[in-house]
Phi, psi and omega in degrees: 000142162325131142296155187218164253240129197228111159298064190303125195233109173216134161262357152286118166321278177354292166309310175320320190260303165339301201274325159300312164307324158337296212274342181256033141239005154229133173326131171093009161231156175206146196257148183232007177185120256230142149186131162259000136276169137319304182282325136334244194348305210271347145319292222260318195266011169232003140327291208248009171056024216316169167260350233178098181248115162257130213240123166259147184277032162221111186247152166319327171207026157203182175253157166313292182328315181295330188281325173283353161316264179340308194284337183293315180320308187307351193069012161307120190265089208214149188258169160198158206231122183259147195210136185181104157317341181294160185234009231246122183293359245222292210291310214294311189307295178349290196309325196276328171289322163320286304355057167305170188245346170183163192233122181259120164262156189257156340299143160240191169242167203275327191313328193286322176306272152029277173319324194286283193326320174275342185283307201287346183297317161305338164278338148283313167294357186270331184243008173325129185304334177265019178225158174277136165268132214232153197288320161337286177260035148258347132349258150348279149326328182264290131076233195282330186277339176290304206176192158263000188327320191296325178277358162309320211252344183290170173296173179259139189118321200229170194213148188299325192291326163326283146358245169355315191272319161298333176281334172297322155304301181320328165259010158309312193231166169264346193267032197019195181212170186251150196334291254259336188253325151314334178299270184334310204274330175301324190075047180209126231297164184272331160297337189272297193281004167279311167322313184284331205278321158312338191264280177335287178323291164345271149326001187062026178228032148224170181237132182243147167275170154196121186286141164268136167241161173315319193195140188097166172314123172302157194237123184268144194234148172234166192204166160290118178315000000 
């Protein structure tokens, strides 16, 4: 998959540059524009076409809502991750009926940021236009778009999008794959996916085999039941 191409919307310098640095420590984004205003944004994003506007909805001269107000009018096909202090259940709701893919209060932490980002990346491979969807993964999408709850619950150590991005390999095939081929397709070291494929195994949702060759070391392969 493409990396995909993300716009940052701040009007704090400061914040600005935090969140940039965010966004360039997870794999598979690259930021292609900048803007601290409302009228900045509507520039930068029918300029560069981003796939991902991380938006904080309170600017100098307009709210977020109005700007995604805008961006539907333009027929801009563009997602957005809402950044915001409010806490108000009234704003939250708003942001969510917008359609936002997810909403962060501020101060966040990088981990959390982390997440959204790797959740909304699983929501592109799960819905690519060049692909068939099965209720599953929307299932899936939906999910991962309630909330993070779900990685609380996870071992410490291990995190739901991960998580995800190992099960999404795992349904490439029914013949399963070895730690080592699940790493290379996942993009995550081969000790971080013998960890998930253990916490799976554990759960019972993966099943591991194990192949004999002619010569060598037996070879453990996991698979979907």
């Amino acid at each position: 998959m493409k990396k995909i191409r993300v716009v940052l919307v701040e009007d704090d310098p400061m914040v600005l540059e935090v969140n940039g640095g965010f966004v360039a420590a997870v794999p598979g984004f690259t930021i292609v524009g900048t803007a601290r205003t409302g009228e900045q944004a509507l520039q930068v994003v029918e300029q560069t076409k981003p796939d991902l506007v991380v938006l904080d909805i309170y600017l100098p001269d307009r709210d977020g809502m109005q700007l995604i107000t805008e961006f539907r009018s333009r027929g801009w096909p563009v997602d957005v991750i809402a950044v915001s202090a409010a806490q108000d259940g009234e704003t939250v709701q708003h942001m969510l009926r917008f359609g936002v893919v997810d909403y962060i209060i501020k101060p966040f932490k990088f981990n959390r940021f982390k997440a959204a980002l790797e959740n909304y990346r699983q929501r592109c491979l799960r819905l690519q236009a060049n692909s068939e969807v099965v209720q599953g993964d929307i299932d899936r999408v939906n999910t991962a778009s309630l909330g993070l709850k779900a990685a609380e619950e996870l071992p410490k150590g291990l995190n739901q999008a991960t998580l995800e991005q190992v099960k999404l390999v795992l349904e490439q095939t029914r013949e399963g794959f070895t730690a080592e081929e699940i790493a290379e397709r996942s993009g995550i070291a081969r000790v971080t996916a013998r960890r998930y494929l253990e916490y799976l195994e554990k759960c019972r949702q993966v099943v591991k085999e194990i192949q004999y060759g002619s010569v060598g070391r037996p070879v453990h392969r996991f698979r979907l039941p």
